[in-house]
TORROKE-974496 format. One record per residue: residue number from 1; y negated, x negated, z of N, C-alpha, C in turn. Coordinates in nm, 3 decimals, m for minus. Layout:
N
balo kolza = NUM	n.c2 = Y	n.c1 = X	n.c3 = Z	ca.c2 = Y	ca.c1 = X	ca.c3 = Z	c.c2 = Y	c.c1 = X	c.c3 = Z
...
//
This chain:
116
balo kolza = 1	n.c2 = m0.833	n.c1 = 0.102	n.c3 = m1.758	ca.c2 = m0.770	ca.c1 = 0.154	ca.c3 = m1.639	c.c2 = m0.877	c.c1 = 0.203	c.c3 = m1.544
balo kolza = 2	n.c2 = m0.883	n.c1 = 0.336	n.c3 = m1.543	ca.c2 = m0.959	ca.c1 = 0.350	ca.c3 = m1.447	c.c2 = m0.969	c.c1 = 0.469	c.c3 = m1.294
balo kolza = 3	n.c2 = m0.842	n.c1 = 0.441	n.c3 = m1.295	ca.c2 = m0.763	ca.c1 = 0.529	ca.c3 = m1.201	c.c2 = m0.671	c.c1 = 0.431	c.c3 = m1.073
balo kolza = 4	n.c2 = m0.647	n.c1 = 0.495	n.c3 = m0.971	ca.c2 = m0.571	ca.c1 = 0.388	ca.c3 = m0.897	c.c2 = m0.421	c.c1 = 0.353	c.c3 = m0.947
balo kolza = 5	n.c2 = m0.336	n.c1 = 0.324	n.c3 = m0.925	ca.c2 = m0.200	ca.c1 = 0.269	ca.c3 = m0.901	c.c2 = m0.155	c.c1 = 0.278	c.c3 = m0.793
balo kolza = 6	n.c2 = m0.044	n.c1 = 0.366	n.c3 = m0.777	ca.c2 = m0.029	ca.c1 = 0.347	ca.c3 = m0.659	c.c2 = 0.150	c.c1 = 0.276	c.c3 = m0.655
balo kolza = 7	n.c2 = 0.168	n.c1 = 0.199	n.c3 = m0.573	ca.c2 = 0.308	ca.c1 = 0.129	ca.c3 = m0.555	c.c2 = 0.366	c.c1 = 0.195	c.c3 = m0.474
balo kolza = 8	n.c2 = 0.370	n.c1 = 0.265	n.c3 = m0.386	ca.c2 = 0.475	ca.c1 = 0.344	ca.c3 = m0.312	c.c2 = 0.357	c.c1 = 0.448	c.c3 = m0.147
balo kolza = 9	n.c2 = 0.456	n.c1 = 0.508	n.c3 = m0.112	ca.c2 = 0.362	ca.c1 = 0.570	ca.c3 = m0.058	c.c2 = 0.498	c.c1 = 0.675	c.c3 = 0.046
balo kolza = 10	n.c2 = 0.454	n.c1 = 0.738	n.c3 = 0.146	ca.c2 = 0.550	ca.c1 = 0.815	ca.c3 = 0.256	c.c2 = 0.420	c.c1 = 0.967	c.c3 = 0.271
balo kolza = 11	n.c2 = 0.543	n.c1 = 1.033	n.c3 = 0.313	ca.c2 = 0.494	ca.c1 = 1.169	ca.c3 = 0.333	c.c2 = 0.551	c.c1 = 1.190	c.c3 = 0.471
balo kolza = 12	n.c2 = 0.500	n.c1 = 1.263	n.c3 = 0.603	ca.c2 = 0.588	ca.c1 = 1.290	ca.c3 = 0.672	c.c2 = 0.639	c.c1 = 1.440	c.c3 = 0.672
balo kolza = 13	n.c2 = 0.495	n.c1 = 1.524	n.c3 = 0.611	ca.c2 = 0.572	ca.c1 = 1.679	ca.c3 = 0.588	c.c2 = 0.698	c.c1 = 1.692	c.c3 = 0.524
balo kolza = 14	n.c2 = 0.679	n.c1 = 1.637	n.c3 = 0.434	ca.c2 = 0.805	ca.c1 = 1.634	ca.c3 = 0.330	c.c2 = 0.928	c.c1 = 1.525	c.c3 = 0.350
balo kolza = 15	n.c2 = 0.922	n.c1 = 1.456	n.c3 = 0.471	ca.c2 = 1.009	ca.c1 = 1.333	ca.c3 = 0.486	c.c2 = 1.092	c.c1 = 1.266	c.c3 = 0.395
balo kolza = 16	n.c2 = 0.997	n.c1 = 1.228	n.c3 = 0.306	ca.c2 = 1.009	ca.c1 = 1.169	ca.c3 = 0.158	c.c2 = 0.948	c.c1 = 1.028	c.c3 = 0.175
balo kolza = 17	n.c2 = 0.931	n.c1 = 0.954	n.c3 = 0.069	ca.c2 = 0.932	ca.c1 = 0.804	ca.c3 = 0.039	c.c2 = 0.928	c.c1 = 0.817	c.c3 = m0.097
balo kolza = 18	n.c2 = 0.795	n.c1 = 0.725	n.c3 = m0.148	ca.c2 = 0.802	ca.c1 = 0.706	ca.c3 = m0.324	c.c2 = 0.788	c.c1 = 0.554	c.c3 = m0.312
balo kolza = 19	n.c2 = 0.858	n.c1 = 0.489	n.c3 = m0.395	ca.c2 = 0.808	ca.c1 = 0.418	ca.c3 = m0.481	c.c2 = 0.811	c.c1 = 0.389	c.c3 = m0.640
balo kolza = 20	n.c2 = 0.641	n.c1 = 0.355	n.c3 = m0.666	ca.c2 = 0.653	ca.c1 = 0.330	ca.c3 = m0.827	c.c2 = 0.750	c.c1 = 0.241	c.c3 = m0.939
balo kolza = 21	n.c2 = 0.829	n.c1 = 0.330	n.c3 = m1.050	ca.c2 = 0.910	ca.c1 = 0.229	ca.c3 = m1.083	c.c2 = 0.872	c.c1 = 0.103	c.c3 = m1.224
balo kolza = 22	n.c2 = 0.729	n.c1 = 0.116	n.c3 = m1.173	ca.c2 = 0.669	ca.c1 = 0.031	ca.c3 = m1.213	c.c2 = 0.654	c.c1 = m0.093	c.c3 = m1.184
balo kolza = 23	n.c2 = 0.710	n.c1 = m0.113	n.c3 = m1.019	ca.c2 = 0.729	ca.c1 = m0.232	ca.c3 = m0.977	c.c2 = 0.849	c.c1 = m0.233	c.c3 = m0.901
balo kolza = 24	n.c2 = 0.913	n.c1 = m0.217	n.c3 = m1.018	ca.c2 = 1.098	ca.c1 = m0.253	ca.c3 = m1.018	c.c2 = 1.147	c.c1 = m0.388	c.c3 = m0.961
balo kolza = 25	n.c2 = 1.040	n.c1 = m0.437	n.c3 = m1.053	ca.c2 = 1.078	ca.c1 = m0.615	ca.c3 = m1.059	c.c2 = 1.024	c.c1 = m0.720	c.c3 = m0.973
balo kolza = 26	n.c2 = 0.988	n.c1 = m0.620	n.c3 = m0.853	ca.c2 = 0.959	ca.c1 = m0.705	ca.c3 = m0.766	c.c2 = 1.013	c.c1 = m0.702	c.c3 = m0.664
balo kolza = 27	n.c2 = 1.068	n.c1 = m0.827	n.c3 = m0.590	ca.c2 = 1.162	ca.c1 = m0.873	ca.c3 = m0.522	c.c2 = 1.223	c.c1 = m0.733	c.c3 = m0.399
balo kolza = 28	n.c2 = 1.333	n.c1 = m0.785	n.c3 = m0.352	ca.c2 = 1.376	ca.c1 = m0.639	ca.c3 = m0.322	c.c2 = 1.328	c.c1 = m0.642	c.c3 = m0.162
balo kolza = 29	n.c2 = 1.316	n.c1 = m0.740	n.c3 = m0.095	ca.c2 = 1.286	ca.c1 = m0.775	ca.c3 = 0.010	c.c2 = 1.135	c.c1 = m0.762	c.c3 = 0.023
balo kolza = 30	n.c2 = 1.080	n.c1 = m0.729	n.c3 = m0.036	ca.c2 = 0.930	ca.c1 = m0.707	ca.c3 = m0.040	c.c2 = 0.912	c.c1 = m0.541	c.c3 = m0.078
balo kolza = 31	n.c2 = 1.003	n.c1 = m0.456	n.c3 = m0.150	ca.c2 = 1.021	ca.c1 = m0.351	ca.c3 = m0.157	c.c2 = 1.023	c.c1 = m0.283	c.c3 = m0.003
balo kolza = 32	n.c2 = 1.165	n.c1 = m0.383	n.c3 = 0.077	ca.c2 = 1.185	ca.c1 = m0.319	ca.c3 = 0.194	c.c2 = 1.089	c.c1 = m0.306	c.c3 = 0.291
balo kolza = 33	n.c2 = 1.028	n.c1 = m0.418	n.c3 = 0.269	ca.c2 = 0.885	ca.c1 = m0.417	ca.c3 = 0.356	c.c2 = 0.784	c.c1 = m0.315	c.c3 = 0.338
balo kolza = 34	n.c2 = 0.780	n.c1 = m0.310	n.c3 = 0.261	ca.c2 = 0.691	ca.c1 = m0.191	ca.c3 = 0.191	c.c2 = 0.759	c.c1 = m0.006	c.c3 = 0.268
balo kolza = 35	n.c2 = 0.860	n.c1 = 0.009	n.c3 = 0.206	ca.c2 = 0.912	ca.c1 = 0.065	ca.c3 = 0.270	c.c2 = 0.899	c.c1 = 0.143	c.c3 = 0.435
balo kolza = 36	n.c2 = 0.958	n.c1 = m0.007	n.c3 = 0.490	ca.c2 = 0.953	ca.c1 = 0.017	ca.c3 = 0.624	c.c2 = 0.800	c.c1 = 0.031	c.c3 = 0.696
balo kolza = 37	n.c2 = 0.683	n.c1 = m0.034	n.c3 = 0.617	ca.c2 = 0.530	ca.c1 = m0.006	ca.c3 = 0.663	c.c2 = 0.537	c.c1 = 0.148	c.c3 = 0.636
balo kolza = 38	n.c2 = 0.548	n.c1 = 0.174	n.c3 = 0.523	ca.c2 = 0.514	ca.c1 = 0.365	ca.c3 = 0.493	c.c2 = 0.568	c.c1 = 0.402	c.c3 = 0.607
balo kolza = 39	n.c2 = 0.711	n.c1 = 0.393	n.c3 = 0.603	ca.c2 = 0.800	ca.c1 = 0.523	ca.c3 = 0.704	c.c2 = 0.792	c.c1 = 0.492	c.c3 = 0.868
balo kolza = 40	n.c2 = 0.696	n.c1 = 0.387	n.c3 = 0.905	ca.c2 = 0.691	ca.c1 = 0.366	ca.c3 = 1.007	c.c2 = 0.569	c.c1 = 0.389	c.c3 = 1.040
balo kolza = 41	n.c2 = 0.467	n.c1 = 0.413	n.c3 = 0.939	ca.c2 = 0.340	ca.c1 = 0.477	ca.c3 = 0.948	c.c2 = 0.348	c.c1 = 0.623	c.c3 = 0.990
balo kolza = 42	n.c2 = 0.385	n.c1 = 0.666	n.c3 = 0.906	ca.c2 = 0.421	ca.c1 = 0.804	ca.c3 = 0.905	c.c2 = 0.532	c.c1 = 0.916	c.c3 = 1.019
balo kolza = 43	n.c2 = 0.587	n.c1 = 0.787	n.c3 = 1.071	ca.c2 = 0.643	ca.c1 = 0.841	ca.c3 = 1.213	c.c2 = 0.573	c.c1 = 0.835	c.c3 = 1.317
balo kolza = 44	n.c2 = 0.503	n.c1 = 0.747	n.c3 = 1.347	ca.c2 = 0.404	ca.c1 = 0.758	ca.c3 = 1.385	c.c2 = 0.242	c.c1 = 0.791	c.c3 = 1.411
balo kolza = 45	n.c2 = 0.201	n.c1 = 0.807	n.c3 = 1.307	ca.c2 = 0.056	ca.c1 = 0.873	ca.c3 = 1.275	c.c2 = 0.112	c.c1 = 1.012	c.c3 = 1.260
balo kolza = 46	n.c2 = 0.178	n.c1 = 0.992	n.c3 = 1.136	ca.c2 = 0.208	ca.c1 = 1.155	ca.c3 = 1.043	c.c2 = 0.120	c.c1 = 1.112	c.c3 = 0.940
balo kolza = 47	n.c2 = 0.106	n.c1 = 1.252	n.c3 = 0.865	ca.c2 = 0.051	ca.c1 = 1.259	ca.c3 = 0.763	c.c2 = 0.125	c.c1 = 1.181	c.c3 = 0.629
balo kolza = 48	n.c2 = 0.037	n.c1 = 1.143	n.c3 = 0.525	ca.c2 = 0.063	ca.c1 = 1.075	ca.c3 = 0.432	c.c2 = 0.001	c.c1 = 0.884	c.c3 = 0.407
balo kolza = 49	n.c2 = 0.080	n.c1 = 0.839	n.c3 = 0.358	ca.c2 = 0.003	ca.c1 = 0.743	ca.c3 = 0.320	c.c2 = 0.057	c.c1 = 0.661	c.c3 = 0.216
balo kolza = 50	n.c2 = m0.068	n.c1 = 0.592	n.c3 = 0.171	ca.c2 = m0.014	ca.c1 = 0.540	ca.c3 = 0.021	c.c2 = m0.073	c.c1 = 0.406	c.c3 = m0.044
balo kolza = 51	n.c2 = 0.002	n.c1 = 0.321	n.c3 = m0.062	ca.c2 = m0.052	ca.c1 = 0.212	ca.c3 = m0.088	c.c2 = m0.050	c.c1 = 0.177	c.c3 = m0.248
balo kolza = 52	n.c2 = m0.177	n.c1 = 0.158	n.c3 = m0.298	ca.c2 = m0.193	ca.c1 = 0.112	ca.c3 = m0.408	c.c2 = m0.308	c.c1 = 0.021	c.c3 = m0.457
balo kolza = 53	n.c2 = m0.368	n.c1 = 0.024	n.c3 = m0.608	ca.c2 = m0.467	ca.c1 = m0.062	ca.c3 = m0.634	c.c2 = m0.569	c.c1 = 0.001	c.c3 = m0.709
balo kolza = 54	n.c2 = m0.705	n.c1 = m0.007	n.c3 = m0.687	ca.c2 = m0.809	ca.c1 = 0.041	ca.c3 = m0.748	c.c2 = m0.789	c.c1 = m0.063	c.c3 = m0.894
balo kolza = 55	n.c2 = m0.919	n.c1 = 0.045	n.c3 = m0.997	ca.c2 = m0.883	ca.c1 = m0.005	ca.c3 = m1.147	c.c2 = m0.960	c.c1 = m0.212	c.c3 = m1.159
balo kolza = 56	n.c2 = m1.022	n.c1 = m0.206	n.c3 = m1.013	ca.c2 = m1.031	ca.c1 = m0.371	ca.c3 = m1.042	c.c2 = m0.927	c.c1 = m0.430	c.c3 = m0.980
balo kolza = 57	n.c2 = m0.828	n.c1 = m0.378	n.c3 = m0.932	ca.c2 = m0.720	ca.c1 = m0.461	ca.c3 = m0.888	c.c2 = m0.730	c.c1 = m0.491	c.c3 = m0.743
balo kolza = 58	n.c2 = m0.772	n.c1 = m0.417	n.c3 = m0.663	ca.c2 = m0.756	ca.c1 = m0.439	ca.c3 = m0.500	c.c2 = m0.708	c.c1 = m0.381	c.c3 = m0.461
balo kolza = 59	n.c2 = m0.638	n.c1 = m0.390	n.c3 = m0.362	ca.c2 = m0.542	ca.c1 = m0.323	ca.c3 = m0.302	c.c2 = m0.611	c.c1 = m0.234	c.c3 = m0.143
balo kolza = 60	n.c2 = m0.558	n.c1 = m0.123	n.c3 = m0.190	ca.c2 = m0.609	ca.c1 = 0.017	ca.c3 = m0.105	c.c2 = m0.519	c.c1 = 0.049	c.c3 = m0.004
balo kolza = 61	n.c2 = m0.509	n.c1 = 0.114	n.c3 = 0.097	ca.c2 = m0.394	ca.c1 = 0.157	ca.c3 = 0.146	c.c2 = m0.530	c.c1 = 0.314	c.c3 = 0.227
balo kolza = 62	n.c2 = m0.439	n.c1 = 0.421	n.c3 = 0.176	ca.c2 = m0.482	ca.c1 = 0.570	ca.c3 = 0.197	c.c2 = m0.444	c.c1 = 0.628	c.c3 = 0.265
balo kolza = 63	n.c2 = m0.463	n.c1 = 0.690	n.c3 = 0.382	ca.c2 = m0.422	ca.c1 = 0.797	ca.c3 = 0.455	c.c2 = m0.483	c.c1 = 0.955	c.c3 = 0.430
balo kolza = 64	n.c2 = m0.369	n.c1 = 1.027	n.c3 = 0.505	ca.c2 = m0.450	ca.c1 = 1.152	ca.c3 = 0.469	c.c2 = m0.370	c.c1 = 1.295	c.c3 = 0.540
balo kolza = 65	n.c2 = m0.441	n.c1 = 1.372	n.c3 = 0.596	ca.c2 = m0.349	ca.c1 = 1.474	ca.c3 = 0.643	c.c2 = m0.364	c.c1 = 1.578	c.c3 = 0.616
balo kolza = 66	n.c2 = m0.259	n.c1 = 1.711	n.c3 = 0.617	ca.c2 = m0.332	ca.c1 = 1.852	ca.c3 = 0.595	c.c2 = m0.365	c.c1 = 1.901	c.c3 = 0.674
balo kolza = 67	n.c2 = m0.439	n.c1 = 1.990	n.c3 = 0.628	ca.c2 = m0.544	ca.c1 = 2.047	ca.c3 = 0.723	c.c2 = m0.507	c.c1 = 2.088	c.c3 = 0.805
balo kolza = 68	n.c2 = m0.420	n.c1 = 2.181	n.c3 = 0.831	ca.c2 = m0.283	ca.c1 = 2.240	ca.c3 = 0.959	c.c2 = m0.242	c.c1 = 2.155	c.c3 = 1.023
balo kolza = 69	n.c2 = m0.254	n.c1 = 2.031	n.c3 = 1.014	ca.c2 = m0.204	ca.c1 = 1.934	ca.c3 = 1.086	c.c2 = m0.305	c.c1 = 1.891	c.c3 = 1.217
balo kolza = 70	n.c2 = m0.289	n.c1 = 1.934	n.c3 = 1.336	ca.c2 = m0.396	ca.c1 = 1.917	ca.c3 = 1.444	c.c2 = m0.323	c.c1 = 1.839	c.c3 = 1.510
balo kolza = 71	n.c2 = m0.207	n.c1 = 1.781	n.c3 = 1.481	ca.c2 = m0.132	ca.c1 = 1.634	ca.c3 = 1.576	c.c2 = m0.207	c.c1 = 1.483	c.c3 = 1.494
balo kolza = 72	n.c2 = m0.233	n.c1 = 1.546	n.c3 = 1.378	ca.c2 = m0.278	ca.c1 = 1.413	ca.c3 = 1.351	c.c2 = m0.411	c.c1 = 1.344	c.c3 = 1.392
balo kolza = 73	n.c2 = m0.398	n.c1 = 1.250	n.c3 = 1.394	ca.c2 = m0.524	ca.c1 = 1.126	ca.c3 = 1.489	c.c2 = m0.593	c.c1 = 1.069	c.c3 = 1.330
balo kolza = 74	n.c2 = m0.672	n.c1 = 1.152	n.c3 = 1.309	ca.c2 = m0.769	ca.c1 = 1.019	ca.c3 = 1.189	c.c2 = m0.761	c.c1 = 0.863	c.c3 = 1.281
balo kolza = 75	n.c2 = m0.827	n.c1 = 0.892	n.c3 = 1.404	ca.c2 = m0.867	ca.c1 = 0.698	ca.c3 = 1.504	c.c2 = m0.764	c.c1 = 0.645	c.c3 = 1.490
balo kolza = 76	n.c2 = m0.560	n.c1 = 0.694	n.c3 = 1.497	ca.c2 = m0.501	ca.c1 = 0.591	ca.c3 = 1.535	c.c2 = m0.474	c.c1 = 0.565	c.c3 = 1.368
balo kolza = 77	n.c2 = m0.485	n.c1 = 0.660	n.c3 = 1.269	ca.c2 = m0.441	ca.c1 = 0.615	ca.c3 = 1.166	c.c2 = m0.557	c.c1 = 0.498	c.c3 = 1.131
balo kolza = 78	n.c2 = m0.668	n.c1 = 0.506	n.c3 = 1.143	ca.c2 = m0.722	ca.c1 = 0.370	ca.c3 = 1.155	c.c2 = m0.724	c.c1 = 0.265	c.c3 = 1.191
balo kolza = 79	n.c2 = m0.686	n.c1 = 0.272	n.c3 = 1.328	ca.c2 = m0.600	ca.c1 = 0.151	ca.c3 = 1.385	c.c2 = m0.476	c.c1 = 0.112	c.c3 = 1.318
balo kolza = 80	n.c2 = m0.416	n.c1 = 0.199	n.c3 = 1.304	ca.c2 = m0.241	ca.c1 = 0.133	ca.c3 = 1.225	c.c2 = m0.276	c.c1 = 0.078	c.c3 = 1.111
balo kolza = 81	n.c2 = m0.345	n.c1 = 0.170	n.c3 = 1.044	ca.c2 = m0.380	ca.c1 = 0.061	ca.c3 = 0.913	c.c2 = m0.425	c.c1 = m0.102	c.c3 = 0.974
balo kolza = 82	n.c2 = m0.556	n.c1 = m0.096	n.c3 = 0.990	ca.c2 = m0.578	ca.c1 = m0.227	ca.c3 = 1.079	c.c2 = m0.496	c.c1 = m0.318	c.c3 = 1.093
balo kolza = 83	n.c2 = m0.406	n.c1 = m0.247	n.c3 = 1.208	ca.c2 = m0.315	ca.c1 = m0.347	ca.c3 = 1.243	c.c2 = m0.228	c.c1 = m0.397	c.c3 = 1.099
balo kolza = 84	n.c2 = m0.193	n.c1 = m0.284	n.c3 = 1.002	ca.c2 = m0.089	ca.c1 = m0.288	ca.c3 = 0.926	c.c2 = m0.186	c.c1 = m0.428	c.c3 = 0.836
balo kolza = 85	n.c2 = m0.301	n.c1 = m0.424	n.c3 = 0.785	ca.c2 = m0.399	ca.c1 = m0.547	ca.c3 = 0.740	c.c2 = m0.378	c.c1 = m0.643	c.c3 = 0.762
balo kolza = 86	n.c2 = m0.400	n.c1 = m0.672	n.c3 = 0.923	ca.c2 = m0.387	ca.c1 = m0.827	ca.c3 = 0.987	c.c2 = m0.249	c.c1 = m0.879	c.c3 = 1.018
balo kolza = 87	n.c2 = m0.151	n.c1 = m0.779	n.c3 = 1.034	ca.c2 = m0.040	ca.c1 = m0.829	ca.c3 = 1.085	c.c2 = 0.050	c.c1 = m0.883	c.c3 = 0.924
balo kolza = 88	n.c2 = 0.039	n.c1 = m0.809	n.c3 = 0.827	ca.c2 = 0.073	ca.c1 = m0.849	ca.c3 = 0.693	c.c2 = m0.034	c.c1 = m0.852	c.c3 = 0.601
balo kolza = 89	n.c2 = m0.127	n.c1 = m0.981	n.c3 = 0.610	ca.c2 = m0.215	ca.c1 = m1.038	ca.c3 = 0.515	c.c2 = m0.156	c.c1 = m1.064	c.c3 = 0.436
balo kolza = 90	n.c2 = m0.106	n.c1 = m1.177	n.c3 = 0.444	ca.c2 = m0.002	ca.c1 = m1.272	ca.c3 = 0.340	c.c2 = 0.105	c.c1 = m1.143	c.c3 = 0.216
balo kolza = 91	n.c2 = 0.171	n.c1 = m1.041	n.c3 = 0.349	ca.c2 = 0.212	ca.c1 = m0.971	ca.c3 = 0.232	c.c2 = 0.153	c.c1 = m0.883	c.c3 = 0.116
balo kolza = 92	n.c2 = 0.019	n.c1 = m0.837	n.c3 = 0.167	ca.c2 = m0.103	ca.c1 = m0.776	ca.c3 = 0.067	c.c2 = m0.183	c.c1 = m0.876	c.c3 = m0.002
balo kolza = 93	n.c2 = m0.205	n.c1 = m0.949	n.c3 = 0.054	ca.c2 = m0.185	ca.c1 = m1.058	ca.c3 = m0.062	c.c2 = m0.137	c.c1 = m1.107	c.c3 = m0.176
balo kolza = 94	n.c2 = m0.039	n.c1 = m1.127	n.c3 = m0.165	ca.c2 = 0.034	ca.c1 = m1.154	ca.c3 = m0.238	c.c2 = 0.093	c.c1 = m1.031	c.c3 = m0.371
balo kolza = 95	n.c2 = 0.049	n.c1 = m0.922	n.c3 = m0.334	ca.c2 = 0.082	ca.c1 = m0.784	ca.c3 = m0.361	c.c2 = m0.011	c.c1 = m0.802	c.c3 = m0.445
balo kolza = 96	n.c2 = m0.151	n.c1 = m0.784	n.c3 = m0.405	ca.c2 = m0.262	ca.c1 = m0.793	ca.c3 = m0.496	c.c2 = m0.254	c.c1 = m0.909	c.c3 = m0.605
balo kolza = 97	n.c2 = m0.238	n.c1 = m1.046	n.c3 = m0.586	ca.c2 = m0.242	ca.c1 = m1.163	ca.c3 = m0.682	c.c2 = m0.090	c.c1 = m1.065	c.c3 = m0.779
balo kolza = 98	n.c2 = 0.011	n.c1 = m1.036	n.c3 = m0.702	ca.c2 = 0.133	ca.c1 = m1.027	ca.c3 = m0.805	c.c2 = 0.071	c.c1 = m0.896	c.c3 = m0.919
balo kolza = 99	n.c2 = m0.008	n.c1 = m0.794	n.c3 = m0.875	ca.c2 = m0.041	ca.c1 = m0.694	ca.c3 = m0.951	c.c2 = m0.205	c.c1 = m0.746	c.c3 = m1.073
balo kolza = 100	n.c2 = m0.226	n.c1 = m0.829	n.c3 = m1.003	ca.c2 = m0.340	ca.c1 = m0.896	ca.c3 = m1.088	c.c2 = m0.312	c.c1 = m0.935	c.c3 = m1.203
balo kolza = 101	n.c2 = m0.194	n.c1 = m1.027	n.c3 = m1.170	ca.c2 = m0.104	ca.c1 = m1.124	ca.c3 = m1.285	c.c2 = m0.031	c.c1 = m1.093	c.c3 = m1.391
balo kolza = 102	n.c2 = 0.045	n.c1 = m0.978	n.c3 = m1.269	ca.c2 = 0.158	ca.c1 = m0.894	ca.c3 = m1.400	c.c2 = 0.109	c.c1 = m0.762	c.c3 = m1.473
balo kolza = 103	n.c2 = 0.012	n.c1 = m0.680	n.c3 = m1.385	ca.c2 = m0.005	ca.c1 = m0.568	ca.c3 = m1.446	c.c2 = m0.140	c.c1 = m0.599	c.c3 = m1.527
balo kolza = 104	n.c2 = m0.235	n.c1 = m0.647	n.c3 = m1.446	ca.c2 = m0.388	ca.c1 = m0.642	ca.c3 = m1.537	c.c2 = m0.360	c.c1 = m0.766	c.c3 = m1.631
balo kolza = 105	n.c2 = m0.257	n.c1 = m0.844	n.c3 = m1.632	ca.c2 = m0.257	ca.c1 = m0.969	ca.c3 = m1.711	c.c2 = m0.392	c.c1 = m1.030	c.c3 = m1.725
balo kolza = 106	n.c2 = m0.441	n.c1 = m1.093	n.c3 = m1.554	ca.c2 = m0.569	ca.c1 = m1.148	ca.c3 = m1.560	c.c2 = m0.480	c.c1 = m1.332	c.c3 = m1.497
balo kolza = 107	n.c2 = m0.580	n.c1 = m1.411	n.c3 = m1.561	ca.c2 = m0.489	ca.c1 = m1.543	ca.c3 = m1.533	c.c2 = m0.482	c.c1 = m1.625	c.c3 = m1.416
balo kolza = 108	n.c2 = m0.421	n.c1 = m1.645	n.c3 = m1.345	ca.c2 = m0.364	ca.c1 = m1.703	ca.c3 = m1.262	c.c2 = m0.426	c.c1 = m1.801	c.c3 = m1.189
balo kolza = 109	n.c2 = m0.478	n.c1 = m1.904	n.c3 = m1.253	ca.c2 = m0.517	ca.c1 = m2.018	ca.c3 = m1.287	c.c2 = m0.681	c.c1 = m1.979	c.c3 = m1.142
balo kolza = 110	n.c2 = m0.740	n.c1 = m1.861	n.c3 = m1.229	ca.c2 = m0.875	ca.c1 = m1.857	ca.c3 = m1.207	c.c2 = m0.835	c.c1 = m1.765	c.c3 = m1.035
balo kolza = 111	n.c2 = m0.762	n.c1 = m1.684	n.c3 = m1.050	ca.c2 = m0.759	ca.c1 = m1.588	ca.c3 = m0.926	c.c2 = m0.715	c.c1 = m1.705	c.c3 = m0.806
balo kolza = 112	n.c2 = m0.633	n.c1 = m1.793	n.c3 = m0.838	ca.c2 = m0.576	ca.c1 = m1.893	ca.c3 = m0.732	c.c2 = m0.714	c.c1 = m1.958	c.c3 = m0.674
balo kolza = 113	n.c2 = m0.831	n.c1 = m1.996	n.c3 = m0.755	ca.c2 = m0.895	ca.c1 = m2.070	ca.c3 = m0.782	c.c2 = m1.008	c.c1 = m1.979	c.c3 = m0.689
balo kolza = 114	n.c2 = m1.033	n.c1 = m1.856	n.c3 = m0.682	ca.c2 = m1.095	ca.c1 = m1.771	ca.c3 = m0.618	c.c2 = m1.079	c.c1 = m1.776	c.c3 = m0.465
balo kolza = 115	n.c2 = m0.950	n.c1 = m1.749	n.c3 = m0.455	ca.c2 = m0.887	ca.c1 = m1.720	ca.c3 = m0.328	c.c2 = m0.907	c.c1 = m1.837	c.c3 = m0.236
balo kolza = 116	n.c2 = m0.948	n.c1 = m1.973	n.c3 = m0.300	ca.c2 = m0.977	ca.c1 = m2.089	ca.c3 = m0.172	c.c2 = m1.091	c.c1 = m2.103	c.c3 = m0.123
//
């Protein structure tokens, strides 16, 4: 694997919403969350953004705008991310261990064992 993954992601040009249906099977309430971070990014910043995982399994979250776009703020999209970091650790967290486990099928045991 040596490409990212990405789990879902918002556009605001296109006032669209993806997510991968690769992670179907994960809880739906954690979907919504997901969700509501993109489209609430994106109403606010603009641009795009997209959350996924590099090929060692960490979790990224991307912004990005077009070039025509002179409303957009690179600084606050830095800050929102930020904030979006600290205010949901636990849920990127948990994002990352669940994509560790299920997708890279790396064991459990040792990543738990990391994380203390």
């Amino acid at each position: 694997m040596n490409e990212e993954t990405v789990i879902c992601g918002a556009n605001a040009y296109e006032a669209k919403y993806y997510f991968n249906p690769l992670f179907d099977k994960m809880p739906d309430s954690i979907k919504d969350e997901l969700h509501i971070i993109c489209v609430l990014f994106t109403e606010e910043v603009g641009g795009i953004i997209t959350i996924g995982f590099d090929a060692e399994g960490e979790l990224n979250i991307m912004t990005q705008a077009s070039d025509e776009d002179y409303l957009y703020d690179d600084i606050a999209a830095g800050l929102l991310v930020n904030k979006i970091r600290a205010t949901r650790q636990e849920l990127l967290e948990s994002l990352q261990l669940f994509y560790r486990v299920f997708v890279l099928k790396e064991d459990v045991s040792d990543l738990l064992a990391d994380m203390e």
